[in-house]
FIDO-780604 format. One line per 10 residues: their letters; for each residue y, z, x of N, C-alpha, C, O. Coordinates in steps of 0.05 Angstrom, whole numbers, always signed. Each point is the difference from the previous one (the first is absolute). Layout:
A = Y Z X Y Z X Y Z X Y Z X | ...;
END
This chain:
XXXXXXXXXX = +79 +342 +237 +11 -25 -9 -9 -23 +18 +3 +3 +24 | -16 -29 -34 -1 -16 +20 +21 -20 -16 +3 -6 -23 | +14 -5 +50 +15 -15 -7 -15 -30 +10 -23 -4 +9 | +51 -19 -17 -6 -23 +2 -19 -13 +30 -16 -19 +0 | +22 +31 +19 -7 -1 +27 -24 +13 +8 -10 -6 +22 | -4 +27 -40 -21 +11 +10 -21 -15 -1 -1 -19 -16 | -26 +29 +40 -22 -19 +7 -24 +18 -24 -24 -3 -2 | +40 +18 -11 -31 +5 -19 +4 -28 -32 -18 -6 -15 | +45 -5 +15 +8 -24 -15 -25 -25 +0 -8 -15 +19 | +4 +16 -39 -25 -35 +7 +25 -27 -22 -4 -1 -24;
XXXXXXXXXX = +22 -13 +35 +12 -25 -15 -22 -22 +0 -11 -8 +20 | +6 +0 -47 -20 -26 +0 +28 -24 -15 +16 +5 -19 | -19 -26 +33 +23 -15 -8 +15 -8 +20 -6 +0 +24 | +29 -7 -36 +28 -8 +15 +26 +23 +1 +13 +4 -21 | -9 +8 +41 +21 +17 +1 +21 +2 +26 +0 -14 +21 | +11 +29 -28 +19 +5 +26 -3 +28 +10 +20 +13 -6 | -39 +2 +21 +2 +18 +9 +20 +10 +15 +11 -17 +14 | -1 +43 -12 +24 +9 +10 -22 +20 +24 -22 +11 -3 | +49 -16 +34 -9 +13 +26 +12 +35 -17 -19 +14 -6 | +38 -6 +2 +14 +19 -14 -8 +9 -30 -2 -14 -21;
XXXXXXXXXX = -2 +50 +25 -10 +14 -25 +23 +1 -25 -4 +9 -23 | +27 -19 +34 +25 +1 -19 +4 -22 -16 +20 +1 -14 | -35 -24 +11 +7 -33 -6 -31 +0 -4 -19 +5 +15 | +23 -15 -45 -26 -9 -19 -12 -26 +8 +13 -12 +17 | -37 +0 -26 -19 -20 +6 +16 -15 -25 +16 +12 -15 | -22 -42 +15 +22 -20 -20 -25 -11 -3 -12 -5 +21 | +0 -3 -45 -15 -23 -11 +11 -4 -24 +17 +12 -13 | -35 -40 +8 +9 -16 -21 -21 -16 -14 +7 -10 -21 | -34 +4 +31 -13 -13 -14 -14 +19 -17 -3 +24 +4 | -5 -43 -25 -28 +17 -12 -25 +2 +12 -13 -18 +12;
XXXXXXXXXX = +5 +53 -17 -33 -5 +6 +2 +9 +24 -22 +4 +11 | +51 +5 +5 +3 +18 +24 -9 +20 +1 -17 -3 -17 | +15 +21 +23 -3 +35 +7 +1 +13 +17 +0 -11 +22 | +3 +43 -22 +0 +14 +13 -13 +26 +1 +9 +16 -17 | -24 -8 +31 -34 +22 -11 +0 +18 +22 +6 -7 +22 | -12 +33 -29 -2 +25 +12 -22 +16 -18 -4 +4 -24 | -9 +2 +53 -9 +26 -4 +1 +30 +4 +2 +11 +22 | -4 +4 -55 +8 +24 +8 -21 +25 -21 -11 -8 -21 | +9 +36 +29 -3 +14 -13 +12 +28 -10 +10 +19 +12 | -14 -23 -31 +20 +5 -25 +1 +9 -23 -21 +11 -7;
XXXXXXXXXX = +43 -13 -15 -8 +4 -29 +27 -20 -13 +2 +0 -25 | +21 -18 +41 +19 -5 -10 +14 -10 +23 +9 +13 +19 | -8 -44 -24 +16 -18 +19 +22 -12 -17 +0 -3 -25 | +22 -2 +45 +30 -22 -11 +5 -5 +27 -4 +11 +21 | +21 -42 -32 +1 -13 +16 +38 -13 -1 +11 -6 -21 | -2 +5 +37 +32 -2 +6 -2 -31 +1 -10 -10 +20 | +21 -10 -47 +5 -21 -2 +30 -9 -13 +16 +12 -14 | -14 -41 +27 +24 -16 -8 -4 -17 -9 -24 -6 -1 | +40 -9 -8 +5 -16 -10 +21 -27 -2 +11 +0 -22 | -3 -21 +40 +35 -7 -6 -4 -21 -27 +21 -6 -11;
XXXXXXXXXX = -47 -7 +2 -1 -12 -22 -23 -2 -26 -8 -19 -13 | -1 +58 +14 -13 +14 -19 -32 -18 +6 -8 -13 +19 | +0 +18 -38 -42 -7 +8 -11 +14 -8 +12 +19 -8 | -35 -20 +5 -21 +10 -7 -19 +14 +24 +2 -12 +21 | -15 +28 -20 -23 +16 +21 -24 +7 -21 +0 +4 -24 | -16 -5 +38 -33 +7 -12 -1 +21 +15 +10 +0 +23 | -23 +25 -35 -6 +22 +18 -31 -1 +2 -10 -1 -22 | -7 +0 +40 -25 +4 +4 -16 +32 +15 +7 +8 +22 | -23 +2 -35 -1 +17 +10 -38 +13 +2 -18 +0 -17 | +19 +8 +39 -27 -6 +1 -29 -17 +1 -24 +6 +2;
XXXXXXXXXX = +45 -38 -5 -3 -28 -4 -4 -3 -38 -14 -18 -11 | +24 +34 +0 +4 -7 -31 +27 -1 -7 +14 +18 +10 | +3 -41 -31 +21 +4 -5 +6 +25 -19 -16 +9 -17 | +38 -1 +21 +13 +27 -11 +17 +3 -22 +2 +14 -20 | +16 -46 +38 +22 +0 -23 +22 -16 +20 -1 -2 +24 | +23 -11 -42 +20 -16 +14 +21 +4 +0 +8 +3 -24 | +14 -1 +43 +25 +3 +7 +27 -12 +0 +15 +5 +18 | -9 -17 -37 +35 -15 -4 +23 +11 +20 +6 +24 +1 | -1 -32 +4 +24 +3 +31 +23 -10 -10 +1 -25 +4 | +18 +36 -16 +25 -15 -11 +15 -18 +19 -18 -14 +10;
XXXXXXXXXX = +38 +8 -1 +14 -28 +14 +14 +24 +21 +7 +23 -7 | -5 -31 +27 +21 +23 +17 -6 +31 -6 +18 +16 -6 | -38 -11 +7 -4 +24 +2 -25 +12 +18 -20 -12 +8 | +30 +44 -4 -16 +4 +26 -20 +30 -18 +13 +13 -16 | -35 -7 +20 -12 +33 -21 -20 +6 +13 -4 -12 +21 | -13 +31 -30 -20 +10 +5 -16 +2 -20 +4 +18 -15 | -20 -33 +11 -18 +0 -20 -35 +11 -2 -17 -10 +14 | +13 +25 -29 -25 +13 +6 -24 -17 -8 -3 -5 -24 | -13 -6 +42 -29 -8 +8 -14 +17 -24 -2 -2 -24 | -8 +20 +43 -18 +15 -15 -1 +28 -8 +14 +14 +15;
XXXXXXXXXX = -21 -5 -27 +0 +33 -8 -31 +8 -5 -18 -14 -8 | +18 +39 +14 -14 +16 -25 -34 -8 +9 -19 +2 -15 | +17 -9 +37 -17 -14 +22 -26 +24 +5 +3 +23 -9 | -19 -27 +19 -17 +24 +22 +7 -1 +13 +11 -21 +7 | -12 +53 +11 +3 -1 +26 -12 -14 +27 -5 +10 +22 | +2 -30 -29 -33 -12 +17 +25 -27 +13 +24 -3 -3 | -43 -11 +17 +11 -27 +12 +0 -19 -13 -20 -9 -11 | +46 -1 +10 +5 -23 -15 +15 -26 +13 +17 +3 +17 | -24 -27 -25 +20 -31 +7 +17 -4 -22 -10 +2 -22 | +38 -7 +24 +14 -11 -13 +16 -25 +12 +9 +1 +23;
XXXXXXXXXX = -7 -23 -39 +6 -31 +7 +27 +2 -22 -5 +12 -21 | +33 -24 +27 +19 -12 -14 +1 -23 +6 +4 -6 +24 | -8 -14 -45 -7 -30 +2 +23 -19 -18 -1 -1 -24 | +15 -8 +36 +22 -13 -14 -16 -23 -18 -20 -12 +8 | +32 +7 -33 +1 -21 -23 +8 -11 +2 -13 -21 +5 | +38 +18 -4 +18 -22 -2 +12 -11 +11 +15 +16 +11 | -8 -38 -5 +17 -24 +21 +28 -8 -8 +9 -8 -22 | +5 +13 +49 +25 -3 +2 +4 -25 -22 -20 -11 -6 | +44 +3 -6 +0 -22 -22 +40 -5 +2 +21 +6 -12 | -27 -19 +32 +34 -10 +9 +17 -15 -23 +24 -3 -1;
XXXXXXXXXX = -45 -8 -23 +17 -18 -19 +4 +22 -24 +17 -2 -18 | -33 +19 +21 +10 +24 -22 +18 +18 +8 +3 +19 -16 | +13 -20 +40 +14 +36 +15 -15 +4 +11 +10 +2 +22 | -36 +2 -21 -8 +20 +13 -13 +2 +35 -18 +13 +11 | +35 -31 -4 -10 -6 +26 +11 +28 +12 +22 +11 -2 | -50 -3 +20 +12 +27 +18 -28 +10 +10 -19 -13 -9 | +13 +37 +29 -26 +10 -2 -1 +25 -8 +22 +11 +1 | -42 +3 -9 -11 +30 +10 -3 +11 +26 -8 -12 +20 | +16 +35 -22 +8 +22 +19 -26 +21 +1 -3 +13 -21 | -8 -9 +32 -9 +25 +12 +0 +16 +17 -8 -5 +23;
XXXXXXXXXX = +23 +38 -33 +10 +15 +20 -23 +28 +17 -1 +11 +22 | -14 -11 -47 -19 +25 +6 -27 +0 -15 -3 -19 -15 | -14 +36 +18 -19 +18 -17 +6 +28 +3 +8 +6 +22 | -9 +13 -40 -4 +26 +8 -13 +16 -21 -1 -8 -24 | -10 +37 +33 -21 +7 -15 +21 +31 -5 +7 +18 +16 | -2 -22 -44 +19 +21 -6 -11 +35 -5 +4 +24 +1 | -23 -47 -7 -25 +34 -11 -15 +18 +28 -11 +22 +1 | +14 -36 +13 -12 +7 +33 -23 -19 +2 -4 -18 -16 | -14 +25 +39 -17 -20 +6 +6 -15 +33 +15 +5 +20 | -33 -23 -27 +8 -15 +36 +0 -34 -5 -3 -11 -22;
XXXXXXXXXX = +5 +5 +34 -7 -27 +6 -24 -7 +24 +3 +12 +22 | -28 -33 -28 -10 -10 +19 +3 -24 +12 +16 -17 -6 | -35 +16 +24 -2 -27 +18 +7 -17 -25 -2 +6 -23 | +9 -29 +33 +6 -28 -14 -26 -12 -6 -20 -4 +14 | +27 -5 -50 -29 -11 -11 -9 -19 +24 +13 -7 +19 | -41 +2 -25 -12 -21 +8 +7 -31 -14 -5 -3 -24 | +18 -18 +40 +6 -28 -8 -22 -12 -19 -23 +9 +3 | +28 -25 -18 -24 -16 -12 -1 -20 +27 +17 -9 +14 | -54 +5 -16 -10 -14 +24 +11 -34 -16 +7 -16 +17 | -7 +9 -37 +7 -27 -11 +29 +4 -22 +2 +17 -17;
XXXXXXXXXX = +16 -36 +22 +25 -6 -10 -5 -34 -18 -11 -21 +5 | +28 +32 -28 +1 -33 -8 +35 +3 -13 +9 +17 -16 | +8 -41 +31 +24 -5 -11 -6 -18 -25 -21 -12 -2 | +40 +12 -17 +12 -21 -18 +10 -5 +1 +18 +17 +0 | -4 -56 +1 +20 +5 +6 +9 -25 -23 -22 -11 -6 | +39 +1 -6 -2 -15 -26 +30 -5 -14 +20 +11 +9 | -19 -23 -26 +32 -12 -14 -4 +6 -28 +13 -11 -18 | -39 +40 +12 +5 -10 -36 +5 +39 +9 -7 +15 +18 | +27 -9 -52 -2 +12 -6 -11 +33 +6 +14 +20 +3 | -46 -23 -1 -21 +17 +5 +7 +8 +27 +9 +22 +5;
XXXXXXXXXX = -16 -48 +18 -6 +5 +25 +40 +18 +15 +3 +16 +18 | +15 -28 -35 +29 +20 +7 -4 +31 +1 +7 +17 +15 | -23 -17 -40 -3 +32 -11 +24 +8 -17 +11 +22 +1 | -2 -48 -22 +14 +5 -23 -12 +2 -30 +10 +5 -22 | -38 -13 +30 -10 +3 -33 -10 +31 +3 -19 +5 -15 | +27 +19 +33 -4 +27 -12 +16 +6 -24 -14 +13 -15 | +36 -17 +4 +0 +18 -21 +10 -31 -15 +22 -9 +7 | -35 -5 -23 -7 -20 -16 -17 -7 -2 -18 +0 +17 | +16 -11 -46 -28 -15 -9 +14 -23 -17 +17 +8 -16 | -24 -42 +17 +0 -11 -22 -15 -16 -2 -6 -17 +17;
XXXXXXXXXX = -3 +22 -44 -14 -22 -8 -8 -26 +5 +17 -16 -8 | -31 +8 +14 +0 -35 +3 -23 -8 -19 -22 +9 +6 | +23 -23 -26 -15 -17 -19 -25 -8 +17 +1 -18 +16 | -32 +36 -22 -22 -6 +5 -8 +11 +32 -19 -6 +14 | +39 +24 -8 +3 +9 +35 -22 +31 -8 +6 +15 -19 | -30 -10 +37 -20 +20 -8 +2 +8 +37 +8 -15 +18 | -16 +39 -17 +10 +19 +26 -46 -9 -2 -16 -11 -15 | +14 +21 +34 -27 -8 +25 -22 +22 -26 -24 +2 +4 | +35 +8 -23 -24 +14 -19 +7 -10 -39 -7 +11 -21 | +21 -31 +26 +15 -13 -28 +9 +10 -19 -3 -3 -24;
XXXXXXXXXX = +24 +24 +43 +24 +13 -22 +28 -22 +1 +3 -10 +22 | +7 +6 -33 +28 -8 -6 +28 +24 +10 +0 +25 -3 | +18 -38 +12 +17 +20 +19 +10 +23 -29 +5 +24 +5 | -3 -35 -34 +8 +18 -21 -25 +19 +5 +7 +20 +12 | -38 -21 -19 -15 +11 +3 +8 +20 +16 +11 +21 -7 | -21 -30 +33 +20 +20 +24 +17 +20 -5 -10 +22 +2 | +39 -24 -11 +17 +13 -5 -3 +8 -16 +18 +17 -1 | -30 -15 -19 +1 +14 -31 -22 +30 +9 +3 +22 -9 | -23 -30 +28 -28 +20 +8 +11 +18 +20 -9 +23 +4 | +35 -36 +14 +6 +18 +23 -16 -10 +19 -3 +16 +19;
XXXXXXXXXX = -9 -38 -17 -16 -8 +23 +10 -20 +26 -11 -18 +12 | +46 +33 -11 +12 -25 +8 -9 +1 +37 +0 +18 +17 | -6 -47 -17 -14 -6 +27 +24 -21 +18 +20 -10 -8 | -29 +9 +28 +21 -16 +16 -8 -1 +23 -13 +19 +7 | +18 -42 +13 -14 -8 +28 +3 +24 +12 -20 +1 +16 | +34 +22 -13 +4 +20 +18 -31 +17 -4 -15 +7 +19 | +12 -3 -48 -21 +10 -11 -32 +0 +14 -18 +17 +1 | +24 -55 +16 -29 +8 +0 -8 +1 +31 -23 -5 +9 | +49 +12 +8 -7 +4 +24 -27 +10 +9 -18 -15 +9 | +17 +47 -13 -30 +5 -2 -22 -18 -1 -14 -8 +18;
XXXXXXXXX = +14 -2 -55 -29 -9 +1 -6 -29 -5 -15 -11 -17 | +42 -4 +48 -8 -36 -7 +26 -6 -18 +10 +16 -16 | -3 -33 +19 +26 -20 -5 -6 -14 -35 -21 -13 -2 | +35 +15 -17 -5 -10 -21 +19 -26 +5 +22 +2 +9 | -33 -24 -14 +16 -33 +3 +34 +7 -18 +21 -7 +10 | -22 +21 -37 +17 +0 -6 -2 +23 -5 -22 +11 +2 | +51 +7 -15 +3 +20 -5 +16 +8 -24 +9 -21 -10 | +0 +49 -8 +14 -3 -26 +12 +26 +13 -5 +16 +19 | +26 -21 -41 +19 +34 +7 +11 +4 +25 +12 +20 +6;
END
């Protein structure tokens, strides 16, 4: 198990690291994370919640799939399965931003990783040698347009789909989206 305090942990972001393996790491912005390496066939990871969110699971540096965290609640939710036995990175990258005029002011909790299937954990990823914050008043840059799209009369995303387009194909994109590959000015969904 590595908990909140271990040095194989890489946090990119703003957090509150805990000196103690009993008391979780607290963030709150989007676009945070928290990345380990391990080998394996099947990681989960011990998360909270006091005002629910969204998580991106990254794995291997490809997304996997995404995580809803209800309001006040604490689980274990499984990363990944069904994996090779070989070495792998996994990143949990928060979505969404605290939003004090909706309820939902609060942060995420992180208590653990652990590899239920057996396996180990390694040294702590390697940092990216270049960081870029966002930091902004619309919408996008909060990390509230993940699960929405609307329309705006004549509004075309950076390859001239329309946000209906988008949503109707399943192609729903959003500033978190293009961490990887470069910053889209605006974003849908």
């Amino acid at each position: 198990v590595l908990t909140a305090n271990s040095p194989e942990l890489v946090y990119t972001g703003r957090f509150v690291v805990p000196t103690s393996a009993d008391t979780p790491a607290l963030f709150s912005w989007p676009l945070t994370q928290i990345s380990c390496a391990f080998r394996g066939t099947k990681i989960v990871a011990d998360l909270g919640a006091s005002a629910g969110g969204s998580v991106r699971v990254m794995v291997d540096g490809y997304f996997t799939r995404y995580i809803h965290l209800s309001k006040n609640t604490r689980d274990t939710y499984v990363l990944a399965a069904g994996l090779e036995d070989t070495d792998h990175e996994v990143a949990v990258v928060r979505v969404t931003e605290d939003d004090q005029w909706n309820g939902k002011s609060g942060h995420m909790k992180f208590y653990s990783f652990s590899l239920p299937s057996g396996g180990n954990f390694n040294q702590a990823p390697a940092r990216y040698s270049r960081k870029v914050e966002i930091i902004g008043d619309s919408d996008i840059t909060w990390g509230h347009g993940v699960d929405k799209c609307k329309d705006v009369p004549g509004w075309k995303d950076k390859d001239g789909h329309s946000c209906a387009q988008i949503a109707k194909n399943g192609w729903c994109k959003h500033a978190a989206d293009y961490a990887n590959n470069g910053v889209d000015a605006y974003g849908a969904c």
